[in-house]
C-alpha positions in Angstrom: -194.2 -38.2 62.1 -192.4 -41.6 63.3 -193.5 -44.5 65.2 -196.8 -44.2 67.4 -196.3 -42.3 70.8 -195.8 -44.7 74.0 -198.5 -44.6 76.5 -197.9 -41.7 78.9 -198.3 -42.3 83.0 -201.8 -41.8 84.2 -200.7 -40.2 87.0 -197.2 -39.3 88.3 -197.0 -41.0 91.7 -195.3 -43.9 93.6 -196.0 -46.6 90.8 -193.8 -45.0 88.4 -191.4 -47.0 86.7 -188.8 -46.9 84.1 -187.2 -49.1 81.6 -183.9 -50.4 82.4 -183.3 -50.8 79.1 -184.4 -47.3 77.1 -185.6 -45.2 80.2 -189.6 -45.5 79.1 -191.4 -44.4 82.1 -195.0 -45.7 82.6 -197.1 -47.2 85.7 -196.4 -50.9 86.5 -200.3 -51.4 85.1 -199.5 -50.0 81.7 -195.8 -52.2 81.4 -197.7 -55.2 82.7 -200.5 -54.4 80.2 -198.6 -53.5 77.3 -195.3 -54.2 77.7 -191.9 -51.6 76.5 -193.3 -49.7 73.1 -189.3 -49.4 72.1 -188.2 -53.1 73.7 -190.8 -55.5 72.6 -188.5 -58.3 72.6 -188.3 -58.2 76.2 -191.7 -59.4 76.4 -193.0 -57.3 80.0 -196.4 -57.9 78.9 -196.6 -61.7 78.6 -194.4 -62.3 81.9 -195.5 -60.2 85.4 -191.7 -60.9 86.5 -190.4 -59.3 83.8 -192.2 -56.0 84.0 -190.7 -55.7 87.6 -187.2 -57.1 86.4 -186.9 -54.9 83.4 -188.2 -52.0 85.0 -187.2 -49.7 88.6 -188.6 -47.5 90.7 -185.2 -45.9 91.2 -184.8 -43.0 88.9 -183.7 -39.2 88.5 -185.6 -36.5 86.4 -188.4 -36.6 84.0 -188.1 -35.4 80.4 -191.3 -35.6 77.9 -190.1 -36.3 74.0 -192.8 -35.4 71.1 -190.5 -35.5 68.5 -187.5 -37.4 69.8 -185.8 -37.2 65.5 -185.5 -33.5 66.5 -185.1 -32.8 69.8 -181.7 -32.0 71.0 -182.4 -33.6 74.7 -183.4 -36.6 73.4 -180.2 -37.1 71.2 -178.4 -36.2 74.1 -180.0 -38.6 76.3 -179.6 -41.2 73.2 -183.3 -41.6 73.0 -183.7 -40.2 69.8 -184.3 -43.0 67.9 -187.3 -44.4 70.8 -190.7 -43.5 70.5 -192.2 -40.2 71.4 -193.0 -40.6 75.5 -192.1 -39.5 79.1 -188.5 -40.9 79.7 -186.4 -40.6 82.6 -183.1 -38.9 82.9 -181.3 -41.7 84.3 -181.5 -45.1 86.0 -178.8 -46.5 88.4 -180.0 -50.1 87.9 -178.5 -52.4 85.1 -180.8 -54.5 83.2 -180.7 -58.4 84.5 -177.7 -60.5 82.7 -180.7 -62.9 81.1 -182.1 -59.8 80.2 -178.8 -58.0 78.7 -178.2 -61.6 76.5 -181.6 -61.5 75.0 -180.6 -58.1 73.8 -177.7 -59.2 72.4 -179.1 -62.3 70.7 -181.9 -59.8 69.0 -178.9 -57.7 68.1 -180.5 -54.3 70.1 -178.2 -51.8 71.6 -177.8 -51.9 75.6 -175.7 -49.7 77.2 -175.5 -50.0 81.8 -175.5 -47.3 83.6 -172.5 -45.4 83.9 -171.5 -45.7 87.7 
């Protein structure tokens, strides 16, 4: 098996929130605590801020990935190469410009929302 699993929600009510970058989904706590498990560069954990500008309340459909190297959903959702977790189907938000630049200077993939 791959990388270690990301945490999974505690509990699947209003304080959800989901990655702008790889569509993670957690509670607020569990970003703020720990930060993205796929976009550590991003740094949610260190920075209160950042969890709630890297992440969005504002999301459609749930999908839960165990094996995301062999699950046709999560290739087509481009997750495949994430860790195992609850992701969301998509977000309508686009990760902040400071935010989009750090992923280019640590060379990582971001791709906006189609709108």
């Amino acid at each position: 098996m791959g990388s270690a699993p990301a945490q999974i929600p505690g509990n699947f009510g209003h304080e959800l929130r989901a990655c702008l970058r790889c569509r993670l989904v957690k509670t607020y706590d569990q970003f703020r605590e720990s930060g993205c498990e796929n976009c550590p560069f991003l740094q949610m954990e260190e920075d209160h801020e950042r969890a709630v500008e890297c992440t969005t309340p504002n999301f459609n459909g749930i999908i839960s990935v165990m094996d995301p190297t062999r699950s046709w959903a999560a290739r087509w959702l481009r997750i495949g190469r994430f860790v195992p977790g609850v992701y969301t189907l998509a977000v309508s938000e686009a990760l902040p410009e400071e935010m989009q630049a750090i992923c280019a200077d640590k060379h990582v993939q971001y791709m906006p929302p189609k709108r």
